[in-house]
C-alpha positions in Angstrom: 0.0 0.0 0.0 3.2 2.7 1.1 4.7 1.6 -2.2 1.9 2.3 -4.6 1.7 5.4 -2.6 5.1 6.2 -2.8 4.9 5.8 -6.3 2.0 7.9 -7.1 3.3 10.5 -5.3 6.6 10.6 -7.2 4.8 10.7 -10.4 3.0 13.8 -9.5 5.8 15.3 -8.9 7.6 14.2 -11.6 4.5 16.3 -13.9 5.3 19.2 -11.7 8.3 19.5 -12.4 8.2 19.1 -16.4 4.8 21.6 -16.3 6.9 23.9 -14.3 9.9 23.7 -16.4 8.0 23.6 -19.6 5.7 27.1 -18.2 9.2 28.7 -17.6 10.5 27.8 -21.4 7.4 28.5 -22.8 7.1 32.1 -20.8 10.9 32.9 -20.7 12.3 31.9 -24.0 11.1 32.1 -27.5 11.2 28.8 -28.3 7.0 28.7 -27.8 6.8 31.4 -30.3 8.7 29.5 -33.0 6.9 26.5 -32.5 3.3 28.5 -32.3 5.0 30.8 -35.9 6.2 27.2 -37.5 2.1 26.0 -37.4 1.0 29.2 -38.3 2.7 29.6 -41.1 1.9 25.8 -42.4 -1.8 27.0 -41.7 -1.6 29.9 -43.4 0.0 28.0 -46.5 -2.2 25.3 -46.7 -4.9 28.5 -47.1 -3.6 29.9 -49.5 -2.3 26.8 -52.0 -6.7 26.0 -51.4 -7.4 29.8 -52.3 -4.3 29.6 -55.4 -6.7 26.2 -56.4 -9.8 27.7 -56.8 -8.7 30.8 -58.2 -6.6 28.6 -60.6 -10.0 26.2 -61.4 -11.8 29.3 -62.1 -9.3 31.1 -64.7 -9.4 27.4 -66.1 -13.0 27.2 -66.8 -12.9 31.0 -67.9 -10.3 30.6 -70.0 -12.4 27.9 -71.8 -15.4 29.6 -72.5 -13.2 32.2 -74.1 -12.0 30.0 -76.3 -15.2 28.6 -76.7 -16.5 31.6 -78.0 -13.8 32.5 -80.6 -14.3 28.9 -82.0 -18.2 30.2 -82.2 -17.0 33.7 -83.9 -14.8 31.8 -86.0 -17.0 29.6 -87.5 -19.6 32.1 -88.0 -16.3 34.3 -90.1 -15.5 31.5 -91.9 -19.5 30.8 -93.2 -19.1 34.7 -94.3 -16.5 34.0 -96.2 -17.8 30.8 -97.7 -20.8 33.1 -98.6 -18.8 35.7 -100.1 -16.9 33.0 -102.3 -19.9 31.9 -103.6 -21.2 35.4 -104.4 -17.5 36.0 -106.1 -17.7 33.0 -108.2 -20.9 34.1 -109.3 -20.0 36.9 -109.7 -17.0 35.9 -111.8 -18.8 33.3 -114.0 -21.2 35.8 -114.8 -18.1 38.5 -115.8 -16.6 35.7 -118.3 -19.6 35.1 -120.1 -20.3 38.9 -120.1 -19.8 38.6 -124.0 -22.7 36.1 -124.7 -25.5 38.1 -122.1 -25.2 41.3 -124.1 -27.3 39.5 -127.2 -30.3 42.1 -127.7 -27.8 43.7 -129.9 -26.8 40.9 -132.0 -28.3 40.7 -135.3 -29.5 37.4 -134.9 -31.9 38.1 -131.8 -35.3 39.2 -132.4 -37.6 41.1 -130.0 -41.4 39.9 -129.6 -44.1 40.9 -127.8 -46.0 38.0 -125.6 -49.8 38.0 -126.8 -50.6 35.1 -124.9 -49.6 33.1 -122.0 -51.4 30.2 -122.3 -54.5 28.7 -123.6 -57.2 25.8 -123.2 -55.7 24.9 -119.4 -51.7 24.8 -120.7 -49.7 27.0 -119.3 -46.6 26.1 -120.1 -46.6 27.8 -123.3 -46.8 31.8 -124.7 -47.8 33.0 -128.2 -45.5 36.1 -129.3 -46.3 38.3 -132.9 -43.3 37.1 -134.8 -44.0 34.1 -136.7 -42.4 33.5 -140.5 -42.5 36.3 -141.9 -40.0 37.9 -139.4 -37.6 34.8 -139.8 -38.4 32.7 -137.1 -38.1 28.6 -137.5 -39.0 25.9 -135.0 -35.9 25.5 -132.1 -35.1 29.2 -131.9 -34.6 29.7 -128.0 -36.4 32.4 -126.5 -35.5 34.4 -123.4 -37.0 36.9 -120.9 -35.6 39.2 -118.8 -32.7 39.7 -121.1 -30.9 36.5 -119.8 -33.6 34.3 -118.3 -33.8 31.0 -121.3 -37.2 30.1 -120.9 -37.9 28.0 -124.0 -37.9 27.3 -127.7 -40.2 27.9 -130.6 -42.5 24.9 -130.9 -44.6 26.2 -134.1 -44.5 29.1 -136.2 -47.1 30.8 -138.3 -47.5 34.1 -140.7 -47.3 36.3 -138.0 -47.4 34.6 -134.7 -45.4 31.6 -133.2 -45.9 29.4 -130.0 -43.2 28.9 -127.8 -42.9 26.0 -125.8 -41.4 26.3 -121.9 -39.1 24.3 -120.5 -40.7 23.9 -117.6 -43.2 22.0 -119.6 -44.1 18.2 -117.9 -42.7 16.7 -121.3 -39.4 19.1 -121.8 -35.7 18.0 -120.4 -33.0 20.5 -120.7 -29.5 20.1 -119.7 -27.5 23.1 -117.9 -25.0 23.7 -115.2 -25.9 23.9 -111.5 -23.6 26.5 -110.3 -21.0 26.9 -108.5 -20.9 23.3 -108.0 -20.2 23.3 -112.3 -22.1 20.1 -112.2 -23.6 18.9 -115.9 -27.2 17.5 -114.9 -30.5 17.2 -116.4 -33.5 19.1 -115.7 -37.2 17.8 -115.7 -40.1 20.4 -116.5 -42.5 20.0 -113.4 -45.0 22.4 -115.1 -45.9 26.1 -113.5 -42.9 27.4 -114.5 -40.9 24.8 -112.2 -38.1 22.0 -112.3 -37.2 19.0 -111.2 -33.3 17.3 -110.6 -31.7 14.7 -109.5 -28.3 15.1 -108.1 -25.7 12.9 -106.4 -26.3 12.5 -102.8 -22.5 13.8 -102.8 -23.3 17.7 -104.3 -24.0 20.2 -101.4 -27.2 21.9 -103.4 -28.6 24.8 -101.4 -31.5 26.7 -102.4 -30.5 30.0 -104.7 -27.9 27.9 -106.3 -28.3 28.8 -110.1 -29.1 26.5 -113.1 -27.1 28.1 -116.1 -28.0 26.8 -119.8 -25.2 24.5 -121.0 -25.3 25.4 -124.9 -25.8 29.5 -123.9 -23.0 30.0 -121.0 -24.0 32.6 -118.7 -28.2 32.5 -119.2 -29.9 31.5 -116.4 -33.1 28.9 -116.7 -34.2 28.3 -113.2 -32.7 28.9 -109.5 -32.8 26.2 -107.0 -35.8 26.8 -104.5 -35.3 23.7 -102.0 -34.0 20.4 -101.5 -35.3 17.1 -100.2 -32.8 14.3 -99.6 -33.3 10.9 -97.3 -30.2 10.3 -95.8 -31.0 6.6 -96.9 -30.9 7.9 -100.8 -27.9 7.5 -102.9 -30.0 10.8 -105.4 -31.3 14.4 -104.0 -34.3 16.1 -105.2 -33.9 19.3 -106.2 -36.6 22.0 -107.0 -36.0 24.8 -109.1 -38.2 27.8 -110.6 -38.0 30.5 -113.3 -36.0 33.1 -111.4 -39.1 35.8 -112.7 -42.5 35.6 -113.2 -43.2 35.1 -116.4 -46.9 36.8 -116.2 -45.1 40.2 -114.7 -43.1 40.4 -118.2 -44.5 41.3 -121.7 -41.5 41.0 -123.8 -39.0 38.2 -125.1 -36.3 38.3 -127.4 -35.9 34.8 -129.8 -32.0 34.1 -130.6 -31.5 32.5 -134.2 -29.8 29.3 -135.2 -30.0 27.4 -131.8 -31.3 23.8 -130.9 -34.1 23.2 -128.8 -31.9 22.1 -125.9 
């Protein structure tokens, strides 16, 4: 019993003495204050790394949506200037065919006045007042608009003459869909429309222009819309007369040409 006493007693002295000695270091040297300024300043850095991390997350995720955004004004630039090409190399075609637009002039074109367009439920015909007499012959092509080919003379008489549109159900014409400069064959859908069929490949848009083949530079119809199953090797394309034909009273015949 005196021992475990004994022994108790020592060991409460023993804490005394180390709290006293520790109290006195800690009070009179500055031993406590390096050892409080060494976790301080590991707290204070651990702080600030987390702070440097979000701040560092955040300039990440901003400096993606900028980028993000330029990729978005980039692509919309560079659909401007794939519009603008287009528009120069239409632009362009229609400068190096200027020659053959400027045919009102020539002495081979004849102007007629339209006296009819259409009769007995067909409209996909016009009667003009040059017939024989004033030289015209069946397959001279007829335009409107000064470079709109709309068709070819189907029968002449004295004085008169019946033209027959291409956009006729039983006319074909062949031309060049521009700018693709892709050969193809149009279909007469009647009411001054047309039909195509192109590879599945050819990136048709609507307002792409269908230029006569045999008359470079004369338009016959511009591309209105598209329809295309993806499971299709063929597109169908719809055209129209770029002009009404019914808002137009004048045409001018161009000698010496085929029907198509």
């Amino acid at each position: 019993m005196n021992y475990r006493y004994d022994k108790n007693r020592k060991n409460k002295q023993a804490w005394y003495i180390f709290g006293s000695i520790f109290l006195v270091v800690a009070l009179f040297t500055p031993l406590y204050g390096m050892f409080f300024g060494f976790f301080q300043n590991q707290i204070i850095q651990t702080w600030e790394n987390k702070q440097d991390l979000y701040a560092g997350t955040n300039n990440f995720f901003q400096a993606l949506g900028a980028k993000q955004k330029i990729l978005e004004k980039n692509n919309e630039l560079q659909r401007d200037i794939d519009r603008l090409r287009v528009d120069n190399l239409r632009t362009q075609y229609l400068a190096d065919t200027l020659d053959s637009l400027l045919f009102f002039d020539n002495e081979n074109a004849i102007l007629a006045a339209i006296v009819d367009y259409g009769s007995l439920g067909s409209y996909n015909h016009v009667v003009i007042n040059r017939g024989e007499l004033q030289g015209l012959t069946i397959g001279d092509q007829v335009f409107i608009a000064e470079n709109v080919l709309i068709g070819y003379v189907s029968e002449t008489f004295s004085d008169t003459a019946r033209v027959k549109l291409y956009s006729d159900n039983e006319s074909r014409i062949n031309g060049i869909l521009y700018p693709h400069n892709e050969t193809l064959l149009a279909t007469g859908n009647g009411g001054g429309s047309f039909i195509i069929e192109t590879p599945r490949e050819i990136n048709v848009a609507a307002g792409d222009i269908f230029y006569s083949l045999t008359n470079p530079g004369n338009i016959i119809a511009i591309v209105q819309y598209v329809e295309f199953d993806a499971r299709d090797p063929f597109k169908t394309v719809y055209l129209s007369y770029p002009v009404n034909l019914k808002q137009h009273h004048n045409v001018a015949i161009k000698k010496n040409l085929t029907s198509a």
